[in-house]
FINU-60465 format. One line per field, with one value per residue: y, x, z of N, C-alpha, C, O in turn. Coordinates in steps of 0.05 Angstrom, whole numbers, always signed. Atoms other than C-alpha are relative to their C-alpha. Example, Ala and Ser with C-alpha at 12.3 -4.5 7.8 and 13.67 -1.06 7.14 Angstrom:
BEGIN
n.Y	c(-24|-24)
n.X	c(+18|-16)
n.Z	c(+0|-1)
ca.Y	c(-90|-21)
ca.X	c(+246|+273)
ca.Z	c(+156|+143)
c.Y	c(+24|+22)
c.X	c(+18|-15)
c.Z	c(+0|+14)
o.Y	c(+24|+44)
o.X	c(+39|-5)
o.Z	c(+13|+18)
This chain:
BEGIN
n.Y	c(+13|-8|+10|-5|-23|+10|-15|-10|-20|-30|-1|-2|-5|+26|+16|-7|+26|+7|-18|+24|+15|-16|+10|-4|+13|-24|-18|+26|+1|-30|+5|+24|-15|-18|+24|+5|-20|-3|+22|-2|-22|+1|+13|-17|-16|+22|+3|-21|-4|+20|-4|+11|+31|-3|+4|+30|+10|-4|-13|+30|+15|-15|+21|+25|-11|-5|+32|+23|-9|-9|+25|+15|-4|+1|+33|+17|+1|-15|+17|-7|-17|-27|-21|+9|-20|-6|+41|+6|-23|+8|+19|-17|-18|+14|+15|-9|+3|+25|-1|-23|+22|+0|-27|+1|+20|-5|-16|+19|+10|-31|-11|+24|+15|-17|-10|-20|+12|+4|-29|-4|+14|-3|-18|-2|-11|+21|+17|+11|-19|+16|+10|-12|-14|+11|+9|-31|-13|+16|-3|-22|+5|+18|-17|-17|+25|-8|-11|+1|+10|-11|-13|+19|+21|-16|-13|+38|+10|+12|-14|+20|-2|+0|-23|-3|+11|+23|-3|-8|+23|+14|-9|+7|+30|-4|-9|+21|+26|-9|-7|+39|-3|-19|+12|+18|-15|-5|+20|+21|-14|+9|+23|-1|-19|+2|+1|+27|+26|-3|+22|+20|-21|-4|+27|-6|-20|+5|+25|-19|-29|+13|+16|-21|+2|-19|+2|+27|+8|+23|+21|+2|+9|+26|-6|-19|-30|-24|-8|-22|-24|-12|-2|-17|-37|-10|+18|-9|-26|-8|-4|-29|-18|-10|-3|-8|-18|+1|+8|+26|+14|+24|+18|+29|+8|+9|-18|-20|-24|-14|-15|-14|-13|+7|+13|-30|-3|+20|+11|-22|+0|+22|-5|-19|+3|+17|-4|-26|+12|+14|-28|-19|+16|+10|-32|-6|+22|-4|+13|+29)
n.X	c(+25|+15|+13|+23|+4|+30|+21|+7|+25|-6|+11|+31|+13|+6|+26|+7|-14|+21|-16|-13|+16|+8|-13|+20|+18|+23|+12|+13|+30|+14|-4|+18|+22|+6|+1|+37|+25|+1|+22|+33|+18|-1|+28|+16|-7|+8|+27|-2|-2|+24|+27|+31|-9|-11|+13|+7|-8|+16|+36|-2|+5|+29|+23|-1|+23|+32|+12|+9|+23|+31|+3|-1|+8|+23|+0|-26|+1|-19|-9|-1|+25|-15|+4|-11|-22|-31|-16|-20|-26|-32|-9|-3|-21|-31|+1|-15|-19|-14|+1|-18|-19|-12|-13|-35|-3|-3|-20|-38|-12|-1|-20|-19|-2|-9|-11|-4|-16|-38|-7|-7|-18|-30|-1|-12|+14|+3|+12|+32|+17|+21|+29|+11|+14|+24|+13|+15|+18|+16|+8|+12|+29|+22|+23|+27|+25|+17|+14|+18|+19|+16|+10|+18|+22|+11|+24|+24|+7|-13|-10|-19|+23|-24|-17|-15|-20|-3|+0|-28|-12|+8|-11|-18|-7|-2|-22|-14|+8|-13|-23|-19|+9|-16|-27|+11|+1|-22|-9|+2|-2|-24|-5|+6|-11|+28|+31|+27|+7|+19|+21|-6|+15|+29|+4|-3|+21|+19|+13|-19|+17|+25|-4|+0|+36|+11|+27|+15|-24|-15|+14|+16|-16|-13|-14|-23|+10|+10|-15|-15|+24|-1|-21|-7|-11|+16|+20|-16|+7|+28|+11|-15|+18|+19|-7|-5|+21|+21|+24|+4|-20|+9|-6|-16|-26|-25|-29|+6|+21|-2|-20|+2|-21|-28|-14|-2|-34|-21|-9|-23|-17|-11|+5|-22|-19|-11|-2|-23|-28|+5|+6|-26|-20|-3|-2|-29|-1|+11|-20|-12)
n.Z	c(-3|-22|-10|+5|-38|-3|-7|-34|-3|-13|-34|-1|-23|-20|-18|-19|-17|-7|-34|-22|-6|-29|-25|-15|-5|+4|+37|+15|-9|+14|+37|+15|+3|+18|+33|-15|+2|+32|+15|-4|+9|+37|-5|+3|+33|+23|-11|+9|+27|+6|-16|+1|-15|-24|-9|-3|-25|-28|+1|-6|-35|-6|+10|-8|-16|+5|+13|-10|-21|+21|+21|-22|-31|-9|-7|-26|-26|-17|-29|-21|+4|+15|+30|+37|+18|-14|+2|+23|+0|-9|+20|+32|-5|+3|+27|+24|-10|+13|+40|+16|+1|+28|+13|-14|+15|+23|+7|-3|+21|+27|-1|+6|+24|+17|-4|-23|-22|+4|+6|-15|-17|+4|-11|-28|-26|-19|+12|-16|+11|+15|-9|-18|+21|+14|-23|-18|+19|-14|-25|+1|+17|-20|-32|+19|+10|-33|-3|+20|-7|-21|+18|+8|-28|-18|+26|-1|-28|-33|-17|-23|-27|-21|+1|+21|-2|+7|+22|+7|+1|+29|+22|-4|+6|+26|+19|-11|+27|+34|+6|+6|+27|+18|+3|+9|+12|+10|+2|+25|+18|+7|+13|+31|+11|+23|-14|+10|-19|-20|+1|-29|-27|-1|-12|-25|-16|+3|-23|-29|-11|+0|-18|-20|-13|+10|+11|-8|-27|+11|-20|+16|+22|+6|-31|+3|+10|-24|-7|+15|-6|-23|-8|+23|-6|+15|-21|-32|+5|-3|-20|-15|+3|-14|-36|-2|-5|-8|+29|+0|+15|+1|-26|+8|-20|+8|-7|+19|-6|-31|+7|+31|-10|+2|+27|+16|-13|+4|+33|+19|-4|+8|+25|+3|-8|+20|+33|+0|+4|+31|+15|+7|+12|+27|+7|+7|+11|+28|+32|-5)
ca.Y	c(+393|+414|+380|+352|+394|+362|+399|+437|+448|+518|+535|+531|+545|+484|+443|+456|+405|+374|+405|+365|+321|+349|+326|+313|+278|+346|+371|+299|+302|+379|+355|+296|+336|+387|+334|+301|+364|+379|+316|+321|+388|+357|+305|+357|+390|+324|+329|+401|+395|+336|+366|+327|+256|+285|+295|+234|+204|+236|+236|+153|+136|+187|+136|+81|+117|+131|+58|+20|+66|+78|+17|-40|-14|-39|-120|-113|-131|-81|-114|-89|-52|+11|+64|+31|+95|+94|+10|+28|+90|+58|+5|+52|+95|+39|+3|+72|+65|-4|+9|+69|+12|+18|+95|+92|+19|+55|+121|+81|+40|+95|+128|+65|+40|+106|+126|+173|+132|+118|+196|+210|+163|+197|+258|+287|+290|+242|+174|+164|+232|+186|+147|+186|+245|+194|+171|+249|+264|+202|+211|+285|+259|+204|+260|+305|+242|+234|+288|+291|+232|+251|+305|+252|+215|+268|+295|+207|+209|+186|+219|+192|+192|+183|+244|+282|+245|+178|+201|+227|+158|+124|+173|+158|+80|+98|+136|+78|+30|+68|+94|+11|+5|+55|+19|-46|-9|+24|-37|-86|-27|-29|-100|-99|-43|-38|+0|-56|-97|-52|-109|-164|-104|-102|-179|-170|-117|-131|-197|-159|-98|-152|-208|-162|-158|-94|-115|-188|-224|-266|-311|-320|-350|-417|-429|-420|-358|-333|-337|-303|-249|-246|-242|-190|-113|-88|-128|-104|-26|-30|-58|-8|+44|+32|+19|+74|+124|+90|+60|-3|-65|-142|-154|-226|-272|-284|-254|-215|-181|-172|-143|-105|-39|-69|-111|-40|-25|-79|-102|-31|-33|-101|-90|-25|-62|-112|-77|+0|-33|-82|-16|+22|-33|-60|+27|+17|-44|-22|-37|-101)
ca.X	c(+1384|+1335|+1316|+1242|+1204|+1137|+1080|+1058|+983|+963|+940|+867|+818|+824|+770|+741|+781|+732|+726|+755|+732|+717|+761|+723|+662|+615|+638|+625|+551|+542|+565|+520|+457|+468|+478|+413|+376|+396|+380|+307|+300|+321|+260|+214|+236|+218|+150|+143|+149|+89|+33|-19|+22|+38|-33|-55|-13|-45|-116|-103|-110|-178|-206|-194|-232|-293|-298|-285|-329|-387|-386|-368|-386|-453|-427|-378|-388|-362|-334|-374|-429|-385|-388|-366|-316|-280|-271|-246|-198|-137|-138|-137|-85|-32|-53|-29|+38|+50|+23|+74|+131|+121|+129|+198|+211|+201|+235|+306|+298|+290|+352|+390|+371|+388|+447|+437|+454|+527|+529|+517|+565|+623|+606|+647|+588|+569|+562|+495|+461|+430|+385|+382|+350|+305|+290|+265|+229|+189|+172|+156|+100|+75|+63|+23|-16|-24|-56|-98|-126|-140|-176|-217|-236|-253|-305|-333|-343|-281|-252|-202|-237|-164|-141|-91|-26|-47|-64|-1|+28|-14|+4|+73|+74|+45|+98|+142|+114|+130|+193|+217|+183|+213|+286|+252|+236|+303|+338|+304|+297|+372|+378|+336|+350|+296|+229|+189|+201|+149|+102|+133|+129|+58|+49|+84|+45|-17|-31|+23|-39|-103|-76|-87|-146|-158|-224|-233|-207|-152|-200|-246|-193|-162|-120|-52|-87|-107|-44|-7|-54|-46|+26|+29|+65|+17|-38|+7|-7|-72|-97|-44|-83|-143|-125|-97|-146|-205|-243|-269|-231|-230|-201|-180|-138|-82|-7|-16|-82|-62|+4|-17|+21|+84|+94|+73|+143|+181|+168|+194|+242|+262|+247|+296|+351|+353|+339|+374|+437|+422|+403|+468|+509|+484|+490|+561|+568|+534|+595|+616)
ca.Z	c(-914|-869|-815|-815|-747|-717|-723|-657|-648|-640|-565|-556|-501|-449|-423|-357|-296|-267|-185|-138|-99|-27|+35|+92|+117|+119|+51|+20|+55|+26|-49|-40|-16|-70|-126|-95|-102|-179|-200|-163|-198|-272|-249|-243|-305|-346|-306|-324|-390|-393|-351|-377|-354|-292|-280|-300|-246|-195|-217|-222|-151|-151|-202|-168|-113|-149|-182|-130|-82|-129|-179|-127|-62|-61|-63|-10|+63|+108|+179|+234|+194|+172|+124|+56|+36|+103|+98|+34|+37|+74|+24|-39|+1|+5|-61|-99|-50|-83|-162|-162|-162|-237|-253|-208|-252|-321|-309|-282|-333|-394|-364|-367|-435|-465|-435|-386|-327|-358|-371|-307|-280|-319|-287|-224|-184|-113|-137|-98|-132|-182|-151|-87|-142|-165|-92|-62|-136|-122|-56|-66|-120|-70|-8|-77|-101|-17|-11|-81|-52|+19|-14|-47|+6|+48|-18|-10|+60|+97|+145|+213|+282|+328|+321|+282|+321|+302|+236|+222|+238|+188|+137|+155|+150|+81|+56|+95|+44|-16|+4|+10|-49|-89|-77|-97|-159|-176|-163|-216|-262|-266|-269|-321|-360|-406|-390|-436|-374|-340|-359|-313|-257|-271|-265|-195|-172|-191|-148|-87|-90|-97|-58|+8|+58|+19|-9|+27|+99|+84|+141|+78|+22|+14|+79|+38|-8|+57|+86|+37|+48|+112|+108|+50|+74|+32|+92|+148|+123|+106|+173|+208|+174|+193|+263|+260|+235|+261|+199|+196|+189|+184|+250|+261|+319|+276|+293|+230|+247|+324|+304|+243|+271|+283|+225|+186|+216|+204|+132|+103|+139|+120|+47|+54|+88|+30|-37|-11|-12|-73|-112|-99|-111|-173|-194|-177|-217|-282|-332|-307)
c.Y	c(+8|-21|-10|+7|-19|+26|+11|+5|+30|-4|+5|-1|-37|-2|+6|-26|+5|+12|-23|-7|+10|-18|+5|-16|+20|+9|-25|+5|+20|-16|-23|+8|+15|-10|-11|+17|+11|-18|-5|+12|-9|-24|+18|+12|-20|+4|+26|+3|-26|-2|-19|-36|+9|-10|-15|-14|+5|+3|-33|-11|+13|-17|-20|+1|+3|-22|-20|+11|-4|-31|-27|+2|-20|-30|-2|+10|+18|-8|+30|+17|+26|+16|-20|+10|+9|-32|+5|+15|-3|-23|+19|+18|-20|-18|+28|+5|-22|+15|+32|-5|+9|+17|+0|-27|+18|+24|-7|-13|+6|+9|-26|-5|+26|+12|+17|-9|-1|+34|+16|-13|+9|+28|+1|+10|-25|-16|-7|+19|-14|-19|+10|+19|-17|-11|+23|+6|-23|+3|+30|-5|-17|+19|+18|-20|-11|+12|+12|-21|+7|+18|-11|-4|+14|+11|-22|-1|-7|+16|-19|+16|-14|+18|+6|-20|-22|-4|+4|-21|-15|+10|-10|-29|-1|+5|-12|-32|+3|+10|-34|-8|+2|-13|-33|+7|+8|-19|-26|+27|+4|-22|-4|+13|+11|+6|-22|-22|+11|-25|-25|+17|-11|-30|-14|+7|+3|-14|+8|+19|-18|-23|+5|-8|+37|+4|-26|-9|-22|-29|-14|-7|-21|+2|+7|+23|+11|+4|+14|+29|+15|+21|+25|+33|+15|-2|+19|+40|+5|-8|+20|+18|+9|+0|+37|+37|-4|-9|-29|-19|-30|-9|-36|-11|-2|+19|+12|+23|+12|+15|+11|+30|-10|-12|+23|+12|-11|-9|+24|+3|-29|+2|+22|-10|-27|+15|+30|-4|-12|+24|+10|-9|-10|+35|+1|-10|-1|-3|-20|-23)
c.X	c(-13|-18|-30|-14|-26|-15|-16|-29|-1|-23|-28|-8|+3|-22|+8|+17|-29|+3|+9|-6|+11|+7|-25|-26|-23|+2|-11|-32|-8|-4|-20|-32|+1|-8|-29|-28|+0|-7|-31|+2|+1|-26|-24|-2|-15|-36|-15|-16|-21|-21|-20|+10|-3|-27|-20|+8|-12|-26|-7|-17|-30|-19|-1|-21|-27|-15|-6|-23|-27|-13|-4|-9|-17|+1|+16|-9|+13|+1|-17|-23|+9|+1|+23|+29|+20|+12|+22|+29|+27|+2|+16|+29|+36|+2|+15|+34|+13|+4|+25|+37|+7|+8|+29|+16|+8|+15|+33|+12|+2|+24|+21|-6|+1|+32|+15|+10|+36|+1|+0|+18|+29|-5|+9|-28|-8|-19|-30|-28|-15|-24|-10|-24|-19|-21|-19|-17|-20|-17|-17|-30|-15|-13|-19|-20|-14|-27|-25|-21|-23|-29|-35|-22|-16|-32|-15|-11|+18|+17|+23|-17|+26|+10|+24|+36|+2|-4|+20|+22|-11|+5|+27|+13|-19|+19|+35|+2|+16|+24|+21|-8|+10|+28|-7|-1|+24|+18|-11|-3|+24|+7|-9|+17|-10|-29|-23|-9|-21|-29|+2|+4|-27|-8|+9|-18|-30|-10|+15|-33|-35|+0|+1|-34|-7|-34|-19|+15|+14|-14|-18|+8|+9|+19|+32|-2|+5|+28|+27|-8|+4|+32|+16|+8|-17|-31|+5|-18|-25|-11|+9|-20|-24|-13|+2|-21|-25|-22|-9|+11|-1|+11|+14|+17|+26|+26|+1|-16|+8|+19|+13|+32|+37|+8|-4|+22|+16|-1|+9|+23|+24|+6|+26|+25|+11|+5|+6|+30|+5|-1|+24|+27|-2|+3|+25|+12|-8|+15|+7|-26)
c.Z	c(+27|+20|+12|+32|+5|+2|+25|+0|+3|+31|-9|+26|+19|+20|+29|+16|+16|+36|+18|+19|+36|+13|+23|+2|-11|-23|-17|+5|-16|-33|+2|-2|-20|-24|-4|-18|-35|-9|+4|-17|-23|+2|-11|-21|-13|+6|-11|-32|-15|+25|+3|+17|+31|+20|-1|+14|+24|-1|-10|+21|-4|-24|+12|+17|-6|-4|+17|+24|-14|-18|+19|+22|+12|+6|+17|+28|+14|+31|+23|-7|-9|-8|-15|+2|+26|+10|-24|-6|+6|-25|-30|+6|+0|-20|-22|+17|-23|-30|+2|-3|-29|-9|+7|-25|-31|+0|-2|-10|-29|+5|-7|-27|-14|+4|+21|+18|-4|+0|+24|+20|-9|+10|+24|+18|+12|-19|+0|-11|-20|+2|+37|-15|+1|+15|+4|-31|-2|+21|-10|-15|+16|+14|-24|-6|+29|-3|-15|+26|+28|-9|-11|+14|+19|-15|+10|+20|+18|+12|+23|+27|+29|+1|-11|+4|-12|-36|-19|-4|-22|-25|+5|+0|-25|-18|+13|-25|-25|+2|+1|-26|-20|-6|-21|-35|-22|-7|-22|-30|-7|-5|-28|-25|-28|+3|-13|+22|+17|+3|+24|+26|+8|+8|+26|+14|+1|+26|+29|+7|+2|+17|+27|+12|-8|-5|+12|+22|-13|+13|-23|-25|+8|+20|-19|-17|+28|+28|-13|+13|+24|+14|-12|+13|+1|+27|+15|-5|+1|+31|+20|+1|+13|+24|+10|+0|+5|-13|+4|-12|+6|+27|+1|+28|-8|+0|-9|+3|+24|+1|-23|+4|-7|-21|-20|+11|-19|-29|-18|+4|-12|-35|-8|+2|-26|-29|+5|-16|-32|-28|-1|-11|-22|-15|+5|-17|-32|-26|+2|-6)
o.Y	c(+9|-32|+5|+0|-31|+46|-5|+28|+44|-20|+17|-9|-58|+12|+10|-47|+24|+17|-47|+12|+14|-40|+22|-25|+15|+17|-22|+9|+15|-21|-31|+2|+14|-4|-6|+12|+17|-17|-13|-2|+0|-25|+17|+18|-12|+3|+21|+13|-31|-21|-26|-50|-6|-26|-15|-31|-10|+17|-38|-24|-5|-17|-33|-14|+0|-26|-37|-3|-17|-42|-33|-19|-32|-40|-23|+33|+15|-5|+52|+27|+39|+23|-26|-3|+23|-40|-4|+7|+9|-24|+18|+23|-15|-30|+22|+22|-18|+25|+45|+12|+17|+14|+3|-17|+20|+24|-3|-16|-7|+8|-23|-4|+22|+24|+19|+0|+4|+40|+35|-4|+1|+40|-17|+30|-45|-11|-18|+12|-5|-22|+1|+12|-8|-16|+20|+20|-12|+1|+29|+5|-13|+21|+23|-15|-14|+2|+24|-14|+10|+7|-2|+0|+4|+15|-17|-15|-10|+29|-42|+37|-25|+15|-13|-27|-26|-22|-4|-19|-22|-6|-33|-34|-25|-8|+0|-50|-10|+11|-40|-14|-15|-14|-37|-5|+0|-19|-42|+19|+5|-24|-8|+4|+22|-12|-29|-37|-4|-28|-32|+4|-23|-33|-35|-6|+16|-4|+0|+19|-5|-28|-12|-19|+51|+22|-30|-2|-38|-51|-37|-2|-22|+24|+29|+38|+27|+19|+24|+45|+39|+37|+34|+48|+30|+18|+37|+48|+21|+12|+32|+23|+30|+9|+49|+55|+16|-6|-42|-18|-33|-32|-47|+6|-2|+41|+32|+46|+36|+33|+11|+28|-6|-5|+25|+35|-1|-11|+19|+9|-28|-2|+18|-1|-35|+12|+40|+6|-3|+22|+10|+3|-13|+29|+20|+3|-19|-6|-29|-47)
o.X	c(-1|-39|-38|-4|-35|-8|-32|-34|+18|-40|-35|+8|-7|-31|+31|+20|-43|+24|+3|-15|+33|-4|-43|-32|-36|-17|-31|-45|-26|-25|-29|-46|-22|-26|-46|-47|-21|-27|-45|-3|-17|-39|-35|-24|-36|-53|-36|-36|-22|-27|-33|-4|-16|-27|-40|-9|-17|-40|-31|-38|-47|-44|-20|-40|-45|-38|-24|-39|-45|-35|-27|-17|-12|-15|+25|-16|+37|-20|-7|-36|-8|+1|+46|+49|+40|+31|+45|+51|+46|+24|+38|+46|+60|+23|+30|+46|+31|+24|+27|+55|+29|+28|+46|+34|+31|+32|+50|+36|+15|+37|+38|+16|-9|+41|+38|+33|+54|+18|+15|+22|+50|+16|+2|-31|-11|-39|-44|-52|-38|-44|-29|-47|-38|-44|-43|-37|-40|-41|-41|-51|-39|-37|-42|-44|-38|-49|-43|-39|-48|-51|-58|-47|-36|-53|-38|-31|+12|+32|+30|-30|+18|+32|+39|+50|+23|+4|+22|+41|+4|+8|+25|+37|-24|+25|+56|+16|+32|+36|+43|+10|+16|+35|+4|+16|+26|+28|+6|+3|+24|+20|+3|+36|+0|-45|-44|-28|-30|-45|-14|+0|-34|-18|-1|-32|-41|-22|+3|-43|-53|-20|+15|-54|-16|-49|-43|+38|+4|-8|-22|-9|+7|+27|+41|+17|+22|+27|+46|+3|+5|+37|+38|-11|-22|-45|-10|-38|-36|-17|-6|-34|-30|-34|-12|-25|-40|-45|+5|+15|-17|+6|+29|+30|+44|+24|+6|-9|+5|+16|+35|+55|+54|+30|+15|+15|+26|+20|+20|+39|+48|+28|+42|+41|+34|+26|+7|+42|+18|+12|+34|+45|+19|+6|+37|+31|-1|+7|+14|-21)
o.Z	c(+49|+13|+30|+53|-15|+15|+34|-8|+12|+38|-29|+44|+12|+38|+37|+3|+21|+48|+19|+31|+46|+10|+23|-21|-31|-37|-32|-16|-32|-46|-19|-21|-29|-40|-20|-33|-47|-23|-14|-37|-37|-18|-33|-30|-22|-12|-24|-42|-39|+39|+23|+32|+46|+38|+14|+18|+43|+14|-15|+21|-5|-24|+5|+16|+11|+3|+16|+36|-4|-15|+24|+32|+33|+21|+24|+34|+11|+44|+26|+11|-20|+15|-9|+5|+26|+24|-27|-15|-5|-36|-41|-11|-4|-22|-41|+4|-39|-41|-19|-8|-36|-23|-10|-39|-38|-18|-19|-10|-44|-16|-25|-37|-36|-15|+30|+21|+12|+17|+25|+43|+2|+3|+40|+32|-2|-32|-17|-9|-22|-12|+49|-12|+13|+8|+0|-25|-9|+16|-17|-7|+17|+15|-15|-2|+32|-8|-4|+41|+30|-9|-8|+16|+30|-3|+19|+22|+42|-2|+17|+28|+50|+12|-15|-16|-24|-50|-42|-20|-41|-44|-3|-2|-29|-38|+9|-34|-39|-19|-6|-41|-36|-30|-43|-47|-45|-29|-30|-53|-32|-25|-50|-37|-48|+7|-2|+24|+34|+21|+41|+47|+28|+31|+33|+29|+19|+45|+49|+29|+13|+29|+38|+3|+9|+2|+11|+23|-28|+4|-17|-43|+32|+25|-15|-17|+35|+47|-2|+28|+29|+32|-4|+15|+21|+29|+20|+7|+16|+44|+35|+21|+24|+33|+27|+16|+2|-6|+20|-36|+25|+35|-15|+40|+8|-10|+4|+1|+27|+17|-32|-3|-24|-29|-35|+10|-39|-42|-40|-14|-17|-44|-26|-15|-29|-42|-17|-36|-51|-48|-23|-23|-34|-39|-7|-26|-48|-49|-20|-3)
């Protein structure tokens, strides 16, 4: 009687081992910049491959510009006697900072409610390349939609009259806004996990981008309206701005208006130091 044998597979090609995970502080940093930068570029790819959205994102903000310059202009007070289109320009420039809450919102939460997010989380690459990626391909589209608008504004009439240093600052506590923002953003777009929720975004962001001395002094609203208003990030930036480049602006005694600047500081930063963290941790947390 013959003894019965187990059956042996036959040898086949073996799967790739995944690379190993880099000793060190500096090689950790490299693998996380690199990871970073492939996930931007698979961004851009998606962008790529839907021109016409893309440039409907950035040709957004330049309606906003025309409607509210052209259409409205003519009923709104400008502080101090003004040009109109350079009262209005810092407003429009940190209102498409905010409204781009939602595009960041619905992509983070498309990758999550399909998959992707878990699929990149069983991959050997730095944990943080997932929404760092999604951080720098963001940003990169804010400084292009920037500069569309500038563009704009410069075509309407407004220009900056402090020169290019201070200008540079006000661009810079723009893309201070939106880069706190952006975490804000990532972070309920994972909680969520469902881009349908872009709708309760929108019901956020909305009254966050109109509740502002954008278009009216918070001195001139219901004393707690108008102190929302006054108190709003969104406030802090815009008067920064147009401190900053020289435009005309509602002025005001209140701690808010007198230390527009600085609180254009301090509330991105504050905003960052809460929902950075909150973001990477609920992204570690995603199966539990």
């Amino acid at each position: 009687m013959t003894a019965p044998t187990t059956a042996v597979p036959a040898a086949g090609p073996l799967a790739p081992l995944p690379p190993p995970v880099p000793r060190g502080a500096a090689a950790r940093l490299r693998r996380s910049v690199a990871d970073t930068w492939t996930l931007t570029l698979r961004t851009f790819r998606h962008w790529a491959r839907q021109p016409g959205a893309l440039l409907l994102t950035l040709l957004f903000p330049v309606l906003l510009v025309l409607m509210f310059g052209y259409l409205f202009g003519g009923q709104m007070r400008v502080p101090g006697g003004g040009g109109y289109r350079e009262f209005l320009m810092p407003g429009m420039f940190a209102m498409t900072m905010v409204f781009g809450v939602e595009s960041t919102f619905t992509a983070v939460a498309a990758d999550a409610a399909r998959g992707v997010t878990d699929r990149f989380r069983s991959l050997p690459i730095a944990p943080s390349a997932v929404v760092a990626g999604r951080c720098v391909a963001d940003m990169l589209n804010t400084v292009a939609a920037l500069a569309v608008m500038v563009v704009c504004g410069r075509l309407v009439g407004w220009n900056w009259h402090e020169g290019a240093a201070r200008a540079l600052g006000a661009f810079a506590l723009l893309l201070a806004l939106r880069f706190a923002l952006l975490w804000v953003g990532i972070h309920l777009a994972l909680v969520s996990g469902n881009p349908e929720s872009v709708v309760a975004i929108q019901i956020l962001v909305w009254p966050l981008g109109f509740l502002s001395n954008t278009f009216a002094a918070p001195e001139s609203m219901p004393g707690w309206l108008g102190a929302i208003a006054a108190w709003n990030p969104l406030s802090a930036t815009v008067a920064a701005t147009r401190e900053l480049f020289g435009n005309p602006g509602w002025g005001g005694d209140s701690f808010a208006a007198r230390h527009a600047i600085e609180l254009a500081v301090a509330w991105p930063v504050v905003i960052t130091l809460v929902f950075l963290p909150a973001a990477v941790r609920k992204y570690a947390r995603l199966d539990r």
